[in-house]
C-alpha positions, -999 to +999 in steps of 0.1 A: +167-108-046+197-082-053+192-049-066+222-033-081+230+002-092+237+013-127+219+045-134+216+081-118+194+080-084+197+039-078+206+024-051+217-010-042+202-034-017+225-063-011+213-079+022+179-072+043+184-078+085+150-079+089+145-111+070+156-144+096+190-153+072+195-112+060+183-120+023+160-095+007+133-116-009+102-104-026+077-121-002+094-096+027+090-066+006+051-074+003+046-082+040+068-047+050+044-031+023+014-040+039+026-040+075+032-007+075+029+010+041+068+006+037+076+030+010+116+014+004+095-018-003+071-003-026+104+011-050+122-025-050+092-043-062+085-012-091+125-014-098+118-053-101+085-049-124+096-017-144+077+011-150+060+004-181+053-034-167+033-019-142+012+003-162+005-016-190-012-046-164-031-019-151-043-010-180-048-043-194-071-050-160-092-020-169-075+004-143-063+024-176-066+061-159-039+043-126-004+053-134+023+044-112+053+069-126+078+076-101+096+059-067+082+068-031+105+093-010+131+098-032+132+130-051+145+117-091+141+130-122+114+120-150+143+096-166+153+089-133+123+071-128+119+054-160+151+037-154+146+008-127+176-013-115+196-044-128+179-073-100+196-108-098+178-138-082+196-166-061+194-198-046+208-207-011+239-217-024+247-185-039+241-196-077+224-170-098+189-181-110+180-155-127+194-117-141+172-090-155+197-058-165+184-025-161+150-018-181+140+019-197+106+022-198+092+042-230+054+037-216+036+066-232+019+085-202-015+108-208-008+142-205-021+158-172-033+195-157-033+185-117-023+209-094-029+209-053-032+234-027-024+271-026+018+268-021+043+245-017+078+245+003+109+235-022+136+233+002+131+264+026+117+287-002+077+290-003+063+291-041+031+308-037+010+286-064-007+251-065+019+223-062+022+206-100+014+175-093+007+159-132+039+139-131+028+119-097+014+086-092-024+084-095-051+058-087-086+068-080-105+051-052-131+037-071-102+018-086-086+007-056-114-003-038-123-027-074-086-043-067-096-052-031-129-065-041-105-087-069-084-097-037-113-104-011-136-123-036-119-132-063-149-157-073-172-129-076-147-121-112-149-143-143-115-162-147-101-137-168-108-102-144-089-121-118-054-113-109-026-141-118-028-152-078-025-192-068-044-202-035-016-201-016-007-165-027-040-150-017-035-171+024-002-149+022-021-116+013-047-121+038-025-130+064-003-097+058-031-072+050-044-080+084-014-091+107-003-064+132+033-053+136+032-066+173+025-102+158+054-104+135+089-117+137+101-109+107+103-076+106+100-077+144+089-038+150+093-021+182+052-019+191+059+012+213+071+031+179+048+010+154+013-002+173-005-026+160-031+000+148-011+024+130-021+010+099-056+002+101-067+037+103-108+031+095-124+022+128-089+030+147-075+062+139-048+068+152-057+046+188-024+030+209-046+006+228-051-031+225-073-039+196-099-071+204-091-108+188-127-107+168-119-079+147-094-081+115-093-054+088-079-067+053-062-032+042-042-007+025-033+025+038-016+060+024-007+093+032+010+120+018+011+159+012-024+158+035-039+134+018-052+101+037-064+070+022-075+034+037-086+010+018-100-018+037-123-054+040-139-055+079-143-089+096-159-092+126-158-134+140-181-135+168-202-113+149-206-124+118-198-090+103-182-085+071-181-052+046-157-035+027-154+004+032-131+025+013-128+064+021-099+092+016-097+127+028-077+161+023-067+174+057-041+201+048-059+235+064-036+260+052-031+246+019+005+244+020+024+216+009+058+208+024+053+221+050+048+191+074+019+207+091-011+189+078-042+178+097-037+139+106-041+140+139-065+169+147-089+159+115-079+127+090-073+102+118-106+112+136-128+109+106-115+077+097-119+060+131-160+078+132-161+064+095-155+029+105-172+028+134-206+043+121-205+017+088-198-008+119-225-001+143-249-003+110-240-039+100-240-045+139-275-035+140-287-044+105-307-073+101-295-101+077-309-127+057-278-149+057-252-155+087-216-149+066-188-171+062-159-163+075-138-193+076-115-182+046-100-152+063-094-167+093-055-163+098-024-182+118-003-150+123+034-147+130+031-146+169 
């Protein structure tokens, strides 16, 4: 998968070294994505999809107030955004499989009054009001957590709630939602920067140690402007522990923005590791009627 450059704010990405032959690929994008929330990945796949792709499936699913309106951690305009990149497709060989030019998406957005915080830094300069944030991305929790539970138990969803996945695609999400960075060749990651917890920030926090072989945590994480979300399906094996748990929290004290001095590490990542652990230690001690299944989401990882 190529992505070219023909607009104002796009880049190109011509080779990837952190695939084993240096070719970007769409399967690598998802396993970075969930790895480690890699926002790069994020904007090819919405370059690939197009704006108003994205929105209108969505929509169509029944997530109609989601809107996915902009790339991650890149600063571009409005039409910036709406423009996504020419991509190219091809074989081993080098013979082009498949072109899609550049799209425009026209995808007719609600109009929005969300503001955050009490200031915001743009560039050194403090503005002393809420931070507009009515052009952003937006999904609410209730609607993420609905995706995971589409994801997890996709049987539970007549045919036609499902998402357009084969068998074989859902064994790749589950392996990547819960494979850690320390298990993975491609990208291999450098476990003293990325530890095998960062992402899994319900029932870990923000913990460095060595994480037991009973326990995986089918997830999605995010964080930005002092906001913290995890999204996340808990496994325990020699347990027979299963539950879903889906929590986000503001941790920004001073209610600036910009700023980089939010409230991770003294607030978010502690509440999400007692989070996790209390839902834990209630399923641990709760009685059940029925021992669960687990044999689906048992995983061969990387390593």
């Amino acid at each position: 998968m190529v992505t070219e450059s023909d607009y104002s704010g796009q880049t190109k990405t011509l080779n990837d070294p952190t695939t084993p032959d240096g070719r970007p690929t769409i399967a690598q994008y998802i396993r970075k994505i969930f790895l480690v929330s890699d926002n790069e990945a994020f904007n090819r796949l919405y370059e690939f999809l197009g704006q108003e792709y994205i929105n209108k499936q969505l929509s169509k699913m029944g997530y109609a107030g989601a809107e996915m309106r902009h790339r991650l951690q890149v600063a571009l305009s409005t039409d910036e955004n709406a423009h996504t990149n020419p991509i190219s497709f091809y074989d081993t060989s080098g013979k082009i499989l498949f072109y899609q030019p550049m799209q425009f998406s026209q995808y007719n957005f609600s109009k929005r009054n969300d503001f955050v915080g009490a200031g915001y830094y743009q560039g050194n300069k403090l503005i002393n009001h809420s931070m507009d944030f009515s052009q952003k991305n937006r999904i609410s929790l209730e609607d993420l957590h609905d995706i995971l539970k589409r994801v997890i138990f996709p049987e539970s969803f007549a045919a036609k709630q499902r998402f357009n996945l084969t068998n074989g695609d859902y064994k790749f999400l589950y392996q990547y939602m819960s494979q850690y960075p320390g298990e993975t060749k491609y990208p291999s990651y450098d476990t003293a920067e990325i530890w095998n917890g960062i992402g899994k920030f319900l029932y870990w926090g923000a913990d460095k140690g060595m994480l037991p072989e009973n326990i995986r945590i089918f997830n999605k994480i995010g964080g930005a402007y002092g906001f913290l979300i995890d999204v996340s399906y808990f496994v325990d094996f020699d347990k027979k522990i299963e539950f879903m748990l889906s929590a986000a929290i503001y941790c920004n004290k001073d209610g600036i923005l910009n700023d980089d001095k939010y409230d991770y590490e003294s607030v978010g990542y502690p509440f999400m590791k007692q989070l996790g652990r209390m839902i834990y230690d209630y399923e641990l001690k709760r009685k059940k009627d029925y021992d669960a299944d687990l044999s689906k989401y048992k995983m061969r990882y990387d390593k």
